[in-house]
C-alpha positions as CSV (number, residue, x, y, z in Angstrom):
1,X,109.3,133.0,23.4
2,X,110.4,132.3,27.3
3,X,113.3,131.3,28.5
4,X,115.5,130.5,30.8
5,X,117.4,133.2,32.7
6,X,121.2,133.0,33.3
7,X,123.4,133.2,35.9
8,X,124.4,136.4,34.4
9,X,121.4,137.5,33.3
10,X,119.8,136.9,37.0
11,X,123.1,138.7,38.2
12,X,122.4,141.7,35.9
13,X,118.7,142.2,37.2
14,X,119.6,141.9,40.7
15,X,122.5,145.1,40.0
16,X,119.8,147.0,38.0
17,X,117.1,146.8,40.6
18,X,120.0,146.9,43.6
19,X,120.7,150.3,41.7
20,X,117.6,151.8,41.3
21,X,116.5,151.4,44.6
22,X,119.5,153.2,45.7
23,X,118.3,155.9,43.6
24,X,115.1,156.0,44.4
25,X,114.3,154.3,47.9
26,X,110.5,154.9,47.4
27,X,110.0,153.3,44.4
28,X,108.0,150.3,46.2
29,X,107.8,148.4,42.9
30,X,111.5,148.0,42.5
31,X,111.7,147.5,46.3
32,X,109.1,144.4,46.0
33,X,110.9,143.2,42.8
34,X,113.9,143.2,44.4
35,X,113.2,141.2,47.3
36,X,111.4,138.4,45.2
37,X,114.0,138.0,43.1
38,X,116.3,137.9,46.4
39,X,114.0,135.1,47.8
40,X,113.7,133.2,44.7
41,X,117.6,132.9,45.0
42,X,117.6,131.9,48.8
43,X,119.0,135.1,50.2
44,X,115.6,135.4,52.8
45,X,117.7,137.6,54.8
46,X,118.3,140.4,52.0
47,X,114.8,139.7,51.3
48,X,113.2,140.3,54.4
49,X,115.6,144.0,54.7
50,X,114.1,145.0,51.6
51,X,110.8,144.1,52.5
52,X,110.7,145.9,55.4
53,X,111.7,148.7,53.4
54,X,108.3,148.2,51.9
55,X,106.6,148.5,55.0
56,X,108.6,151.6,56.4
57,X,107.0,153.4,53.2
58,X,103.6,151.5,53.4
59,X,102.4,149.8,56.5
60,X,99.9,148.2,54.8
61,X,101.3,146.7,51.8
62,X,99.7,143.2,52.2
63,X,102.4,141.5,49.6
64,X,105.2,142.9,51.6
65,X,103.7,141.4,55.1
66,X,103.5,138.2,53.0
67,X,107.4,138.4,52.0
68,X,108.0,139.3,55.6
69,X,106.3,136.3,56.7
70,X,108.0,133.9,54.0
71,X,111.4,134.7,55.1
72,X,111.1,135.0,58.7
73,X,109.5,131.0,58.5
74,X,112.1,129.8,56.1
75,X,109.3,129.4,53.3
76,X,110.0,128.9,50.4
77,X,109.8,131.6,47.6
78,X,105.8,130.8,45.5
79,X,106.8,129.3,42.2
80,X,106.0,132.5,40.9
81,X,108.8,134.1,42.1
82,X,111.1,131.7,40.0
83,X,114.7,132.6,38.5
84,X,112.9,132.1,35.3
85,X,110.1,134.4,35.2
86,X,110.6,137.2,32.9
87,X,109.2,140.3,32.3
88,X,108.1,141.1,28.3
């Protein structure tokens, strides 16, 4: 059964994923995770550091050039990058 996220729970991810890619800066996943649940809340500019954080790893990563582009335009995040997307 989905539902909605919380503030907190929203809060909680973002720490989670903040922390593990502090641990582990080359984990591209958690990078790309990261900055789409940083767009989805409107923060394009903590977005677009961590998606070129992507790109410094993988030049090539076509989703990150995407996130790049989003944020740089002022885009708005795809609906499936919404707060309420959760993972199962």
């Amino acid at each position: 059964m989905a539902h909605s996220m919380t503030h907190d729970d929203h809060s909680a991810r973002l720490r989670r994923l903040r922390d593990a890619a502090t641990l582990c800066p080359a984990d591209l996943a958690v990078r790309c995770e990261l900055a789409e649940c940083l767009e989805a809340e409107g923060a394009a500019a903590d977005a677009l550091l961590q998606w070129q954080q992507v790109l410094a790893y993988d030049p090539n990563n076509l989703k990150a050039w995407e996130g790049v582009a989003r944020c740089r335009s002022g885009a708005p995040a795809p609906a499936s990058l919404s707060l309420d997307r959760r993972r199962h």
